[in-house]
N, C-alpha and C positions, 0 to 999 in steps of 0.2 A: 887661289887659296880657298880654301873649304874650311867653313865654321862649323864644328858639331854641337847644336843644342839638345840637351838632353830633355825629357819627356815635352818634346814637341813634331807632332806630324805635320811634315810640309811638303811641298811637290812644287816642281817650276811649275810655270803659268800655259805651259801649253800643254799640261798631262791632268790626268785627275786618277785616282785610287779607286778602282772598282773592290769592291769584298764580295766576296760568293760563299756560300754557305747551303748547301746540299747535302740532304739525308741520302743514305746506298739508294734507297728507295726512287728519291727524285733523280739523281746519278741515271736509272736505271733507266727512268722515263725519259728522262732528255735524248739516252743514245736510242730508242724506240720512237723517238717524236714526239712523243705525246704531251711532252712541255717544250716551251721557247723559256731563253733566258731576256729577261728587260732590264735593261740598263738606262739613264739618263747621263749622257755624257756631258758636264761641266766640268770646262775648266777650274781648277785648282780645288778641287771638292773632292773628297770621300764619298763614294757612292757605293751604294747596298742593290746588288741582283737581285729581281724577283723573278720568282719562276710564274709561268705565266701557261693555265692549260686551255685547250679551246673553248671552253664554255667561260671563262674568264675573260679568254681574249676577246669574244663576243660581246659579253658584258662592259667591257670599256669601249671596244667599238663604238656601239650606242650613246658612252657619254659626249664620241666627237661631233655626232651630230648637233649639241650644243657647241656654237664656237665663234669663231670672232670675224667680223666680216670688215672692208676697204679700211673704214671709219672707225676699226675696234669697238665697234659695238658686238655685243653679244647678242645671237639669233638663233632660234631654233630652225632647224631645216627640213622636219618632219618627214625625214626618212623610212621610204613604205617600209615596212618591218618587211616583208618578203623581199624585199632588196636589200637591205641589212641585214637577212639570216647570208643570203647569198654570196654578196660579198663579202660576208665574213671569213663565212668557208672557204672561199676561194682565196683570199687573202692569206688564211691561215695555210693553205696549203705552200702557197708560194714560201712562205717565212719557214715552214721545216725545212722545203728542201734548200731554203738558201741557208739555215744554221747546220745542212748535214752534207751540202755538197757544193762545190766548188764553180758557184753559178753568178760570180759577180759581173761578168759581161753581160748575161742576160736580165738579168734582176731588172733594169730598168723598161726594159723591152717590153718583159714579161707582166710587170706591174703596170703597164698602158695600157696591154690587151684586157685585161681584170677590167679598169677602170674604165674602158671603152665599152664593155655589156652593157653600163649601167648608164641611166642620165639621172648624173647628183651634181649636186649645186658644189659651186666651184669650190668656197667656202669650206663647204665637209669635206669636198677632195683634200684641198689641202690641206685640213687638219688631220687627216687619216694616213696623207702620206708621212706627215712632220713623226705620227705615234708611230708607225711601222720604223721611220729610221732607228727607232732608239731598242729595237730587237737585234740581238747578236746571229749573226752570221756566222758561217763554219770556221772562218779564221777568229774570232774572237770566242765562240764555245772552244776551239782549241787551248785556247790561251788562257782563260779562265781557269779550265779544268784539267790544265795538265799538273801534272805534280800537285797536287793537292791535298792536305796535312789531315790526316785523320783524327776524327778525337772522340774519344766512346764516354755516350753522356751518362750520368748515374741510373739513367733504364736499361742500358745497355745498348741502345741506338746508336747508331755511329751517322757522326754527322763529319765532311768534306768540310775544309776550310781555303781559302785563298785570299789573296791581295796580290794585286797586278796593278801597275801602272801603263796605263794607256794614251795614248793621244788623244786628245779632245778635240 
């Protein structure tokens, strides 16, 4: 039997609500590459896409070098900046083509070879892999952005809207 509460959002416990909200503009750039979509997937939560462009994505990169080691203590890892522009780039490349093309068998492959260049502390590794899981992939910018409600704001801007329910 199904109860209908009226002005209440809820979701079962194994999905959570992504919203997307995309100008034509950023629309434009995501199918060009030039942005990734970031999501945080939590169970039974409303979560907001951020569009995320490579000088951004670099800019957070850098904050994982702060991060949490065996003991949850927090450490910095003093990541050479020339190995942090590096992998960033190179990371950033892997995450277009995995939000534009149909590369989930390699992805893990692909993301060992990146992190094999480099000698970084385990620590960052894995807090660099944990931020890259939570970028969409070509089946979820699919999903996102399909059918997508349009709404022309008082500038005249026309801003994409959605809500999808996803697995968490």
């Amino acid at each position: 039997m199904k109860t209908i509460r009226n002005s209440v959002f809820e979701t079962n416990s194994s999905s959570c609500h992504v919203v997307t909200v995309l100008s034509d503009y950023e629309m434009e750039q995501l199918k060009n590459g030039e942005v990734l979509l970031l999501f945080s997937k939590r169970q039974n939560e409303k979560v907001i896409t951020q569009v995320i462009s490579e000088f951004r994505f670099e800019y957070e990169l850098e904050h994982e070098d702060f991060c949490y080691d065996d003991e949850c203590e927090l450490k910095c890892c003093n990541t050479d900046r020339k190995v942090m522009k590096a992998l960033s780039k190179d990371l950033w490349k892997l995450l277009v083509e995995n939000a534009t093309k149909d590369i989930t068998q390699d992805f893990g492959i692909k993301e060992d070879e990146i992190f094999a260049k480099y000698e970084l502390d385990k620590d960052f590794k894995e807090s660099v892999q944990c931020f890259i899981r939570e970028f969409a992939d070509q089946y979820y910018v699919e999903r996102l952005t399909r059918n997508m409600q349009k709404y022309e704001m008082p500038n005249g801007e026309i801003m994409n809207f959605s809500c999808r329910e996803v697995e968490c």
